[in-house]
MIKOL-448468 format. One record per residue: x, y, z of N, C-alpha, C in turn. Coordinates in steps of 0.05 Angstrom, whole numbers, plus 5000, padded with zeros to 4 digits. Example, Ala and Ser with C-alpha at 12.3 -4.5 7.8 and 13.67 -1.06 7.14 Angstrom:
residues 2
R  n.X  n.Y  n.Z ca.X ca.Y ca.Z  c.X  c.Y  c.Z
R 5264 4886 5156 5246 4910 5156 5264 4934 5156
R 5257 4955 5142 5273 4979 5143 5258 5001 5157
end
This chain:
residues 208
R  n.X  n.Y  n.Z ca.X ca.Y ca.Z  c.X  c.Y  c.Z
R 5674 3594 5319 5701 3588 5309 5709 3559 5315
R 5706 3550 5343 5711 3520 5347 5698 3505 5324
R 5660 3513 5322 5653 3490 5293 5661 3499 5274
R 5673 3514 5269 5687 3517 5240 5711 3500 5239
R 5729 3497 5261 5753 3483 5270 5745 3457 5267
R 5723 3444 5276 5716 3416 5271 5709 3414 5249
R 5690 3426 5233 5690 3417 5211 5711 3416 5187
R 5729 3432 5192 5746 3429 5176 5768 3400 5188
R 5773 3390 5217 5782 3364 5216 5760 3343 5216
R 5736 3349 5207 5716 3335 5197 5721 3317 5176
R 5728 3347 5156 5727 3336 5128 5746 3317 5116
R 5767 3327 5135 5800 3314 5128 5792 3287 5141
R 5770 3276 5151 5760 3249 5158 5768 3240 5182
R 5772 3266 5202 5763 3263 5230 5744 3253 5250
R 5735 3236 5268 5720 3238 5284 5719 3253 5305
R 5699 3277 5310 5707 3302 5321 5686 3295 5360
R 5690 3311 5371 5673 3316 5395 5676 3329 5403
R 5656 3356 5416 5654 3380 5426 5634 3379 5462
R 5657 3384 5478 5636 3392 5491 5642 3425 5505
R 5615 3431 5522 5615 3461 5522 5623 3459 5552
R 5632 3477 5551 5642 3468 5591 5628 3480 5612
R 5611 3511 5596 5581 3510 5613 5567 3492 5620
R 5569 3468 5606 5539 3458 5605 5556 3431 5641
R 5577 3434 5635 5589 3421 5655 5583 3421 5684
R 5583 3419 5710 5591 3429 5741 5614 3403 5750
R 5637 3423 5749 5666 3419 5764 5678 3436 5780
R 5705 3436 5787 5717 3457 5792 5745 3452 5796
R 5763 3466 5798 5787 3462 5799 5807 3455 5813
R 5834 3453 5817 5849 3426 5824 5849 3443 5855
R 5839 3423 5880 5836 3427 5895 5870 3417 5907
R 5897 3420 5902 5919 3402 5916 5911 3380 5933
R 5902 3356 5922 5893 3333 5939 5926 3315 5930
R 5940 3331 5911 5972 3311 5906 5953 3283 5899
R 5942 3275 5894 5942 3247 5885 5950 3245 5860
R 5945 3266 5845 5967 3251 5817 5996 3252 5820
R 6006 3258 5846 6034 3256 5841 6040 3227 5864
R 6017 3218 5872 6026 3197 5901 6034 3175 5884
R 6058 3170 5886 6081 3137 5885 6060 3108 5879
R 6064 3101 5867 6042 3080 5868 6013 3072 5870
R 6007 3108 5872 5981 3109 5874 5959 3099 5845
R 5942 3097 5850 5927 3086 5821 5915 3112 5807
R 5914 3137 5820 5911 3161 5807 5942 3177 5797
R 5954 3157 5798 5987 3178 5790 5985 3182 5763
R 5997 3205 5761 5998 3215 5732 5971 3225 5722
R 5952 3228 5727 5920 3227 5726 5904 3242 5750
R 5880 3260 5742 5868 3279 5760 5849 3253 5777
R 5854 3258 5804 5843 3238 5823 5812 3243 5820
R 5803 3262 5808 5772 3283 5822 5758 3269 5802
R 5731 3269 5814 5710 3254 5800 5686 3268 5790
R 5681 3289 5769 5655 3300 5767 5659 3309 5737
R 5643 3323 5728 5631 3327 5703 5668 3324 5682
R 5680 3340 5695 5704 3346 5678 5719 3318 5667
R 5723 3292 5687 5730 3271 5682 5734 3260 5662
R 5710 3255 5649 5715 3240 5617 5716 3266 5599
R 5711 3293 5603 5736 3303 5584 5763 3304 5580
R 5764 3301 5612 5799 3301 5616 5808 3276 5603
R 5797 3254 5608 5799 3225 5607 5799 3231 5555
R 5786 3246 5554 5783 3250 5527 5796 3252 5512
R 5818 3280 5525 5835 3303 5520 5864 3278 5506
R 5864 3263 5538 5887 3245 5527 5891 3223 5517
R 5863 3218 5505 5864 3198 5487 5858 3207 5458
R 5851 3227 5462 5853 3233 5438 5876 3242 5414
R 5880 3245 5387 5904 3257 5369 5900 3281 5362
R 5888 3299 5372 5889 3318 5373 5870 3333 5388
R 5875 3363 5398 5851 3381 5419 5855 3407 5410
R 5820 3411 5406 5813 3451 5399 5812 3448 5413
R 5810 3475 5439 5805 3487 5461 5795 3516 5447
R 5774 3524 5462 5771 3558 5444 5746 3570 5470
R 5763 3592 5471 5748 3604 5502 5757 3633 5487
R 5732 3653 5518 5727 3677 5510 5761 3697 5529
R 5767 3706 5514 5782 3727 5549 5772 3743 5555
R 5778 3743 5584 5761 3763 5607 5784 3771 5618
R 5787 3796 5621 5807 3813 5636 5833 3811 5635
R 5835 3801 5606 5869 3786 5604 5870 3757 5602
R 5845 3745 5603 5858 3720 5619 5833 3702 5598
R 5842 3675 5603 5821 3645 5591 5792 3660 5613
R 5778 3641 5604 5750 3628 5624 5752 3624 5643
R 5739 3618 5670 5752 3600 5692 5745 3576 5689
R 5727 3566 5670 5718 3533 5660 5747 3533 5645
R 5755 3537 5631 5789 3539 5621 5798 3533 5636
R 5803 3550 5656 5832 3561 5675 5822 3529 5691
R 5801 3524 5713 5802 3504 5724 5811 3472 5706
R 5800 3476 5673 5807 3449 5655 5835 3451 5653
R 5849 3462 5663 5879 3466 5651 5886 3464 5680
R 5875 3476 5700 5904 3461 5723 5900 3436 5728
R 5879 3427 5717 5871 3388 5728 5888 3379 5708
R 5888 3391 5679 5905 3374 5664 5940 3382 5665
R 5937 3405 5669 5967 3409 5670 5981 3395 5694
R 5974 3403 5720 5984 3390 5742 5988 3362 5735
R 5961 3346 5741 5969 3308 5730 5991 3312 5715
R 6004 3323 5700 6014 3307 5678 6042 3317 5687
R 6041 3329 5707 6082 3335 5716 6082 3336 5741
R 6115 3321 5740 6127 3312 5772 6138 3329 5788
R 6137 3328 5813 6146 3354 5820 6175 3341 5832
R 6187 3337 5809 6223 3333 5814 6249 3346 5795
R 6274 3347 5800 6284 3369 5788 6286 3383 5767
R 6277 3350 5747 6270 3356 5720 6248 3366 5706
R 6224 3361 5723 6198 3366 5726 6190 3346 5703
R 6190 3323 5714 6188 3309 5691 6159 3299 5676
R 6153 3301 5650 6133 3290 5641 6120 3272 5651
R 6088 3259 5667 6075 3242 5670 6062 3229 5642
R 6057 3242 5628 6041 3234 5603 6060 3220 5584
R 6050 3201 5570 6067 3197 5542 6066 3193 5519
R 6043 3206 5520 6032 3218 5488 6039 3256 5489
R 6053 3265 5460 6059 3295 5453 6033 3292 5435
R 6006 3309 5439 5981 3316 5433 5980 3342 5421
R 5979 3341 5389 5974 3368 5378 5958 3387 5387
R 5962 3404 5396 5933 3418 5411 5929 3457 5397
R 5906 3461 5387 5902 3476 5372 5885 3498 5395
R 5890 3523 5396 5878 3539 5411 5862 3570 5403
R 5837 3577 5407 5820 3595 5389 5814 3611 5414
R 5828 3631 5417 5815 3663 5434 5802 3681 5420
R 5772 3680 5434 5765 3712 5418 5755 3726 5432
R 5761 3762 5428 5770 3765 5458 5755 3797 5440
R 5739 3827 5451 5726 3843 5446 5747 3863 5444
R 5771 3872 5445 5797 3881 5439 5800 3887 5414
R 5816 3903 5408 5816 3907 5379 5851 3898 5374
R 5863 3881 5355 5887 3868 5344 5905 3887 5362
R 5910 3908 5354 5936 3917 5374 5935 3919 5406
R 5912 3913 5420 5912 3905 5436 5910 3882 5451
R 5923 3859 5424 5915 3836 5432 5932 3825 5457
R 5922 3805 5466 5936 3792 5496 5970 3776 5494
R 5987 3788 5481 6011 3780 5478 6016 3760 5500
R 6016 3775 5523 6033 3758 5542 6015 3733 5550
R 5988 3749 5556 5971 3711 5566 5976 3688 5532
R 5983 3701 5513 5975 3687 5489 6009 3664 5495
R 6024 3681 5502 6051 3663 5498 6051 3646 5524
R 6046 3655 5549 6037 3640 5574 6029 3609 5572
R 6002 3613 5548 5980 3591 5552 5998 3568 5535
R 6004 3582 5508 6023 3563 5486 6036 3550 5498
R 6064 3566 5519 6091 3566 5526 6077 3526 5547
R 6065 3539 5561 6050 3517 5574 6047 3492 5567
R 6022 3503 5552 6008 3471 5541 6024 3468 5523
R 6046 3475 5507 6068 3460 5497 6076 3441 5506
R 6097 3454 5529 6100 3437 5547 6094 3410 5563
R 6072 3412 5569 6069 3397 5582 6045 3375 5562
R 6031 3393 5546 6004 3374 5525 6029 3361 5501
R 6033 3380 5485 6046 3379 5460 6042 3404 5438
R 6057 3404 5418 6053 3424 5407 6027 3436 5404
R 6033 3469 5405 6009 3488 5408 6010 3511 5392
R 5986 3505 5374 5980 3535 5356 5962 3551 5365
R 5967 3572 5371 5940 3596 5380 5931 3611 5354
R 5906 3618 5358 5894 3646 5338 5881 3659 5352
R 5873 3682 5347 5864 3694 5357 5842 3719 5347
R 5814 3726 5355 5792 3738 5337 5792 3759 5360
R 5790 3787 5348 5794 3809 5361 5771 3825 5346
R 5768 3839 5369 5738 3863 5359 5712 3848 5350
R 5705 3821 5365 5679 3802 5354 5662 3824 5369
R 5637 3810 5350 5617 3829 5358 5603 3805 5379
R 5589 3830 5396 5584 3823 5421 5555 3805 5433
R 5540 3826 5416 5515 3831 5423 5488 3838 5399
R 5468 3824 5401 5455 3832 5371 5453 3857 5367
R 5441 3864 5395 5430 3896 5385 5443 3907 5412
R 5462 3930 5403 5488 3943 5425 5467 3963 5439
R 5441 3974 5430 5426 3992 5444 5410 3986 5469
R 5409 3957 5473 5404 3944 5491 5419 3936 5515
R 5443 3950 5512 5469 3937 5531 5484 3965 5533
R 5486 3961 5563 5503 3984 5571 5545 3984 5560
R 5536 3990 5537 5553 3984 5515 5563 4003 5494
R 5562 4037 5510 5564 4057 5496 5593 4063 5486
R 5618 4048 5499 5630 4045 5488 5645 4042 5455
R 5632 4031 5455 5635 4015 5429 5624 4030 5406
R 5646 4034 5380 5630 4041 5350 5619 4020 5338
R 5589 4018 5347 5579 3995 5339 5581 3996 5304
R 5575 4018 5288 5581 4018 5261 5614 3995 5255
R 5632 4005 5263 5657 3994 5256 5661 3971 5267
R 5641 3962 5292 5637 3941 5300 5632 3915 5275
R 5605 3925 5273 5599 3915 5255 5603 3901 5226
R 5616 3934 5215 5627 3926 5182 5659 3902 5200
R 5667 3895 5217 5694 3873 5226 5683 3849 5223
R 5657 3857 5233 5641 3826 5230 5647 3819 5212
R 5621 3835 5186 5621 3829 5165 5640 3819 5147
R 5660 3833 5150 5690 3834 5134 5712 3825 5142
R 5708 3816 5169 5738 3804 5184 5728 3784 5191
R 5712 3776 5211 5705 3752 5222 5712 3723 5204
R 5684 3728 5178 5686 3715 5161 5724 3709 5156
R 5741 3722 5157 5767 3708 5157 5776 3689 5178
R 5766 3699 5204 5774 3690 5225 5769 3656 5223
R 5730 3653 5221 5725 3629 5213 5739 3618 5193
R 5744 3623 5181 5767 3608 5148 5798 3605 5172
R 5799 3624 5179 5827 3613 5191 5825 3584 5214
R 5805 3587 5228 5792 3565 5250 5788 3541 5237
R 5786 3539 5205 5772 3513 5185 5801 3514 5186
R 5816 3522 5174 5839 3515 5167 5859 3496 5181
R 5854 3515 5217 5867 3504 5238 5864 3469 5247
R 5834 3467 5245 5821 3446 5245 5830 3425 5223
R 5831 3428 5205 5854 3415 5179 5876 3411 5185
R 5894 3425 5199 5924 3427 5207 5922 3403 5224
R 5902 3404 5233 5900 3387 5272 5901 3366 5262
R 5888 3359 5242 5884 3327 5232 5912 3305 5218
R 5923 3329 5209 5946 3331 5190 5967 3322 5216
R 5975 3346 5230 5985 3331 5254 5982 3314 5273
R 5960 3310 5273 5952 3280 5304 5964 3260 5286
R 5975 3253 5261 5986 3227 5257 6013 3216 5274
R 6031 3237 5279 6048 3232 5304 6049 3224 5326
R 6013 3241 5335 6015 3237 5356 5998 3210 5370
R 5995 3185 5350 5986 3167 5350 6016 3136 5378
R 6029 3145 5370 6056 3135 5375 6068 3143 5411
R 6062 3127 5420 6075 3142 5449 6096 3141 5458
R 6114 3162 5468 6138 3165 5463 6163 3141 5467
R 6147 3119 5482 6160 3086 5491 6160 3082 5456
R 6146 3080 5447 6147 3077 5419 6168 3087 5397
R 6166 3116 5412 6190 3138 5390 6211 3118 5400
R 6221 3121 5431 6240 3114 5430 6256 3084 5419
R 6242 3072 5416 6241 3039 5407 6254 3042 5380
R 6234 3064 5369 6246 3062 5331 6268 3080 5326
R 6278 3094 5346 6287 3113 5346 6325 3089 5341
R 6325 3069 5362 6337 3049 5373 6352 3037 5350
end
């Protein structure tokens, strides 16, 4: 679903970049507070130095971000969950306003697909993650792919659960939407990072 997402802000004449966050070794925001220390040269910015860095370093230079992870138990990835407290934390103060560090609003596009079937989809982590990286990234669209198929062959996997038949014909017959919805999203993304070219010293200047 993510390459479907890129290629469709491909076509709209994007320059795209993917990386996989397996292929990564990081880990997550250990409270060292240096993005919040006064004068420090890591303020506003994750102090930590390892694989995650120049994605994080990516994230906000870039005009727009897919993110697209599996859910487990309700919840993102923990390659997720750890890429989101390094980026969320840096980027807010811990004062009464909680004020923005960042000053770029970053379209950010988000793809869960999760072995659930639609009415059991993850409402509350789904509004959580948005409610969030709204906040603190910039505007956030979620989608979401329910009942993917898992596994080539389900007779091989302690996986009796599952109507692999009806499994199946979702693939066939739903998925294929899902991807069209992911191209689409990936289009949207491109469409919107034109705003987010402008940093808000900027808004406010023309605003003036």
């Amino acid at each position: 679903m993510v390459d479907s997402a890129l290629k469709g802000a491909s076509e709209m004449g994007a320059e795209t970049k993917m990386y996989n966050l397996y292929d990564l070794t990081y880990k997550g925001c250990t409270s060292c507070f240096s993005c919040l220390k006064l004068g420090g040269k890591s303020h506003g910015r994750c102090a930590m130095r390892d694989d995650l860095t120049q994605v994080l370093d990516d994230i906000l230079a870039a005009d727009a971000v897919i993110i697209g992870s599996p859910v487990y138990f309700g919840n993102v990835s923990s390659g997720i969950q750890a890429l989101c407290e390094r980026l969320w934390y840096a980027g807010l103060a811990y004062d009464e306003t909680h004020q923005l560090l960042y000053t770029r609003r970053i379209p950010v596009k988000i793809i869960f697909v999760t072995g659930v079937p639609e009415e059991s989809s993850h409402k509350t982590l789904n509004e959580s993650f948005v409610g969030t990286m709204s906040w603190i990234i910039g505007p956030t669209e979620l989608i979401e792919a329910n009942g993917v198929w898992q596994f080539d062959d389900y007779s091989k996997y302690d996986a009796a659960m599952f109507d692999v038949e009806e499994r199946r014909k979702r693939h066939e017959e739903v998925f294929p939407l899902d991807l069209q919805r992911a191209y689409e999203m990936g289009r949207r993304a491109v469409d919107e990072s034109k705003g987010s070219k402008k940093t808000s010293f900027e808004r406010k200047a023309s605003e003036q």
